[in-house]
N, C-alpha and C positions, 0 to 999 in steps of 0.2 A: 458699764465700767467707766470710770471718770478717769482723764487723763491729765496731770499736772503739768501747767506750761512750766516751759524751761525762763528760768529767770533774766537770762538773756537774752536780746528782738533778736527775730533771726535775722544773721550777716548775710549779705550780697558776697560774692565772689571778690570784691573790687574794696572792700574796706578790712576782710582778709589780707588780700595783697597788698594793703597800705602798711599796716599795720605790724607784716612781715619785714616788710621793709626795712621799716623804722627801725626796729630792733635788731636786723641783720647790720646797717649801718652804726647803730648804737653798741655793739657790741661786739663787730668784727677788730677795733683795735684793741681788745681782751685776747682773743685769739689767735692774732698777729705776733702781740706780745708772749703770749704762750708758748707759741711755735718755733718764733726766735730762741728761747729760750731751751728749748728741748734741741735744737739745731746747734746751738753752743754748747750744748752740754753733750754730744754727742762729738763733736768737733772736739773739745779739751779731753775729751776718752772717761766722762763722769758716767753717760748715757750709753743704755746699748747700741750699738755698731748695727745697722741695717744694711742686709745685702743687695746688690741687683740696683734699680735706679729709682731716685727718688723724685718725689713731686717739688715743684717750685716752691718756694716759703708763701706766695699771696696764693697758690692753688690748695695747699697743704691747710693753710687758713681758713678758705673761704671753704673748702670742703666738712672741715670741724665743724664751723660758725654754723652751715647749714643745717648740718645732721645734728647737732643738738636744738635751735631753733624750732625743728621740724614737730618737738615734742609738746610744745608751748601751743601746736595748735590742733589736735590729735584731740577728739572726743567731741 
């Protein structure tokens, strides 16, 4: 049975992690701005009202940025 390489060399651990990076820092003021925004709009009484205590606005961010990020390097 023949095996088809994959069209990409394979990554080191360390140009993953660069790579992640980049794009977590390239893309965190997206979801900065997001967040803001859901937090104003929740504030003016547009958004729904969450109970109990909430995350900081860069932790609420950086938590987003991540878990979508994470998808980009999955397979």
């Amino acid at each position: 049975m023949t095996s088809i390489a994959s069209p990409r060399a394979p990554s080191n651990g360390y140009s993953d992690l660069r790579q992640y990076r980049l794009l977590f820092v390239s893309t965190f003021p997206l979801f900065l701005t997001a967040a803001l925004v859901i937090r104003l709009g929740r504030w003016a009484g547009v958004g729904p009202r969450l109970t109990g205590t909430s995350k900081s606005l860069l932790s609420e961010a950086r938590a987003t940025s991540s878990s979508a990020l994470m998808f980009a390097f999955m397979g």
